[in-house]
C-alpha positions as CSV (number, residue, x, y, z in Angstrom):
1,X,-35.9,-78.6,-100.9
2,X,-37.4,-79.5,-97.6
3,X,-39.0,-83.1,-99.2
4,X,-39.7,-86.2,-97.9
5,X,-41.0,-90.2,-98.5
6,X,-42.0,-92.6,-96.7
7,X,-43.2,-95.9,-97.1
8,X,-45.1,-98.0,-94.4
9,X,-46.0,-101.7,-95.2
10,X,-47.9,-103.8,-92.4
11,X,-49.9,-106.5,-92.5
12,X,-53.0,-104.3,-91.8
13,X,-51.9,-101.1,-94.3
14,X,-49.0,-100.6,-97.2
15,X,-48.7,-96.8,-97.2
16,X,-46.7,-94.4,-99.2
17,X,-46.2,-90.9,-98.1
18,X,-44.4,-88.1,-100.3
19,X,-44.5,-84.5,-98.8
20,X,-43.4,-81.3,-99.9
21,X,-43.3,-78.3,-97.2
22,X,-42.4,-76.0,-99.6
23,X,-45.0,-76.8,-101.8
24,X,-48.2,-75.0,-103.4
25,X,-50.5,-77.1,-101.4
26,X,-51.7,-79.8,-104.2
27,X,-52.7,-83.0,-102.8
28,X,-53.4,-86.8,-104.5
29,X,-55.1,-88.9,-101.8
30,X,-56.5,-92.3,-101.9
31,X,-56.9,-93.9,-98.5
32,X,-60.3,-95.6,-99.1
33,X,-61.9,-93.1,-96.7
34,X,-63.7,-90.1,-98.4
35,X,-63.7,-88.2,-95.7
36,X,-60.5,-88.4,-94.7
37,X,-59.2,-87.6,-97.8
38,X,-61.4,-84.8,-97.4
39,X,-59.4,-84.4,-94.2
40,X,-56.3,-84.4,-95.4
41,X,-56.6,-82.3,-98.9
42,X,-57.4,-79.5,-96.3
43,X,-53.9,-80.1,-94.5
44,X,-52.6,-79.8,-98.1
45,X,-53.9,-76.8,-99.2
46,X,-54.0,-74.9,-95.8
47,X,-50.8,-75.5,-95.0
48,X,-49.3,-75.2,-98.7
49,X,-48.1,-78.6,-98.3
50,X,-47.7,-80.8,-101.0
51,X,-48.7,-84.3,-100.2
52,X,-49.4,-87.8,-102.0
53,X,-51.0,-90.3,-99.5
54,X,-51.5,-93.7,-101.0
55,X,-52.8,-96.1,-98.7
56,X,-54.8,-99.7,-98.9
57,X,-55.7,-100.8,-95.7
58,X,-57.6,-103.5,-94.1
59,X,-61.3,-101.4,-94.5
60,X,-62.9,-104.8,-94.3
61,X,-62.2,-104.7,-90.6
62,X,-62.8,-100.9,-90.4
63,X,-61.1,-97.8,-90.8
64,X,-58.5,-97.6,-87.7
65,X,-55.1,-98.9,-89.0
66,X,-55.6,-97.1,-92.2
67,X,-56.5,-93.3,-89.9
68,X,-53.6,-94.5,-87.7
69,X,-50.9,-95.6,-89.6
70,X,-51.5,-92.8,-92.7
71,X,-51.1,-90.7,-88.9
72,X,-47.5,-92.3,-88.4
73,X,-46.1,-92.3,-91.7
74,X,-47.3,-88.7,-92.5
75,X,-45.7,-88.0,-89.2
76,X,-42.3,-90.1,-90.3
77,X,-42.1,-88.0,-93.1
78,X,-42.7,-84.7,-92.1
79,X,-39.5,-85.0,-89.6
80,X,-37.8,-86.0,-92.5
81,X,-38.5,-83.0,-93.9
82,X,-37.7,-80.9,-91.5
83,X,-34.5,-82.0,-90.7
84,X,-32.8,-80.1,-88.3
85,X,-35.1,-77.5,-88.0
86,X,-32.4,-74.5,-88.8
87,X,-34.3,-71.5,-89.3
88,X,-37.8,-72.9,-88.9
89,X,-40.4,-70.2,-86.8
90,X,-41.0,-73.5,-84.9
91,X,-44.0,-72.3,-83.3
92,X,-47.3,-72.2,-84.8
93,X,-50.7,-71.4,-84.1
94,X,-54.5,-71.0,-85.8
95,X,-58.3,-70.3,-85.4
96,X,-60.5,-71.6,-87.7
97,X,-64.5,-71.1,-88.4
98,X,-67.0,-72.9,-90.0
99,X,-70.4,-71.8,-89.9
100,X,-70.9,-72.4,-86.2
101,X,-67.6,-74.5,-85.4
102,X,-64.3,-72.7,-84.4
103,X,-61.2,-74.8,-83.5
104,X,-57.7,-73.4,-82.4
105,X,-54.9,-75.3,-82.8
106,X,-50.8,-75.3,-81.6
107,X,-48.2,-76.9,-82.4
108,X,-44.5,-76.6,-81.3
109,X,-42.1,-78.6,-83.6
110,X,-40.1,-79.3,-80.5
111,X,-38.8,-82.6,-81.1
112,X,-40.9,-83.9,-78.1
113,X,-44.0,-86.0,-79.2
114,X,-47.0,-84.6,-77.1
115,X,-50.9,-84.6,-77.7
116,X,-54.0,-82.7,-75.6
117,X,-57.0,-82.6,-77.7
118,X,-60.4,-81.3,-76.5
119,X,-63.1,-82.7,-79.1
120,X,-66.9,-83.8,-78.1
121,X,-67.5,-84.5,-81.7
122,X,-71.7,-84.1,-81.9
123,X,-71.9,-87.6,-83.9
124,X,-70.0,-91.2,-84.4
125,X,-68.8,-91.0,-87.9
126,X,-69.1,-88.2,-90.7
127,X,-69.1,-90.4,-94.0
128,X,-67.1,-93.5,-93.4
129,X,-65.1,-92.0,-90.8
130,X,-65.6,-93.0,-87.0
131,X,-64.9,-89.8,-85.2
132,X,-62.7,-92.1,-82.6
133,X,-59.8,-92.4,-85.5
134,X,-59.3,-88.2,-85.7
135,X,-57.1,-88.4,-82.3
136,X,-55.8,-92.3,-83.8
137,X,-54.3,-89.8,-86.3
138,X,-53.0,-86.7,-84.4
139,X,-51.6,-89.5,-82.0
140,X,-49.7,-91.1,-84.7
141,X,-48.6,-87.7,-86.5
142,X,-47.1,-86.4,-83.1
143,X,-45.2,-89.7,-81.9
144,X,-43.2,-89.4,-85.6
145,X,-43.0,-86.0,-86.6
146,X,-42.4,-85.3,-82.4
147,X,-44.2,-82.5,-81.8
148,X,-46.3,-80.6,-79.1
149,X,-50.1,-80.4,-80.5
150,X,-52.9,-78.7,-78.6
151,X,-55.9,-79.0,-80.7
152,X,-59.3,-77.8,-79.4
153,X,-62.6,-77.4,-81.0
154,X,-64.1,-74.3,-79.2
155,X,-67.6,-74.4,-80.5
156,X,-69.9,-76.5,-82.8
157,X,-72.8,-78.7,-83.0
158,X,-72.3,-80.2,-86.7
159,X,-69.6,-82.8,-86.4
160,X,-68.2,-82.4,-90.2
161,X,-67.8,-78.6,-89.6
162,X,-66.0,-79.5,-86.5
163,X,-63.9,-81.7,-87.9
164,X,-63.3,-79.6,-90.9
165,X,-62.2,-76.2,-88.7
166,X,-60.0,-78.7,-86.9
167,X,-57.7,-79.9,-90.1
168,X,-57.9,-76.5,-91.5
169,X,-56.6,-75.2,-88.5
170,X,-54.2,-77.8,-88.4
171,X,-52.8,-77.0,-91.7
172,X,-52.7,-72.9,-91.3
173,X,-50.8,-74.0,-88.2
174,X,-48.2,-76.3,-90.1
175,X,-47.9,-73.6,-92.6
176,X,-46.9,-70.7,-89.9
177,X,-44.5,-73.3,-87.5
178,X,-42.4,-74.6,-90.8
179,X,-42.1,-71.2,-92.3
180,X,-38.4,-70.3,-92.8
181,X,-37.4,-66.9,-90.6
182,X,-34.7,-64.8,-92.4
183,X,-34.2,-63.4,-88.9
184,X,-33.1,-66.9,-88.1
185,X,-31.7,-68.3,-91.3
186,X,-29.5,-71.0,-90.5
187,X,-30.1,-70.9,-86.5
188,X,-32.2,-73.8,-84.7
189,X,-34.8,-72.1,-82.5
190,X,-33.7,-73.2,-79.4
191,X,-31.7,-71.9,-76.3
192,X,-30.6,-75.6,-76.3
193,X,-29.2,-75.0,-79.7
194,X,-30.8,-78.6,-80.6
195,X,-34.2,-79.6,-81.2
């Protein structure tokens, strides 16, 4: 079983993650932040991840080390998970509407942590989330789970849909990059024979 946990304990945020790729895409979130729960039940369920997120963070100051650090352990675990990424499609990619927001997004689990995101969110916050702390996130994911993420929002002028096609997308994109290939079972997807 492709399964992982993490913990993370800081003086700014004591997380602990617990992922399951192979999972039916049920999700028990607390990390103080509505919407980014919202956020990441849609990772969850998209991607038919399994995930528990448990997270107390320093809100008093604001919501940055919890969006980044929930980012870095989620990331931590996923390469867990992954492991050596026999068999994997590697590759994944997604479009997602809402209403009058599209996103795309790209990832290659390539074991190289990049990030290009392309996101004029059309307000500051949605709930108690500052719209800043959605790349805090991808930023962290990608330096741990060290992956190649291109994630653009094409179109939209309501900053939750925006946001909402973007982790959507996001997980559709997880779902279709992790999927095992019985083409490729047992071979890493690489000419490099190493990922």
């Amino acid at each position: 079983m492709r399964q992982a946990e993490v913990t993370r304990n800081t003086l700014e945020t004591r997380i602990s993650v617990r992922i399951n790729l192979d999972g039916t895409g049920q999700a028990k979130l607390n990390t103080g932040i509505g919407f980014f729960d919202h956020m990441l039940d849609q990772i969850a369920r998209h991607g038919l991840i399994d995930l528990d997120i448990q997270c107390q963070g320093d809100l008093h100051i604001d919501g940055h080390h919890t969006v980044e650090d929930v980012g870095i352990a989620l990331g931590q675990a996923f390469a867990q998970a992954v492991g050596d990424k026999k068999g994997i499609r590697r590759y994944g990619h997604a479009y997602v509407p809402l209403d009058e927001a599209l996103s795309r997004v790209v990832v290659d689990f390539s074991g190289r942590p990049g990030l290009h995101m392309d996101c004029k969110f059309s307000a500051g916050s949605i709930g108690q989330l500052d719209t800043q702390l959605v790349f805090e996130f991808f930023q962290g994911f990608v330096n741990h789970a060290l992956v190649s993420l291109h994630v653009d929002n094409l179109k939209g002028h309501n900053a939750h849909h925006q946001c909402e096609t973007i982790f959507k997308a996001f997980g559709r994109t997880l779902r279709a990059a992790l999927e095992l290939d019985p083409r490729s079972a047992g071979v890493i997807p690489s000419t490099k024979g190493s990922l």
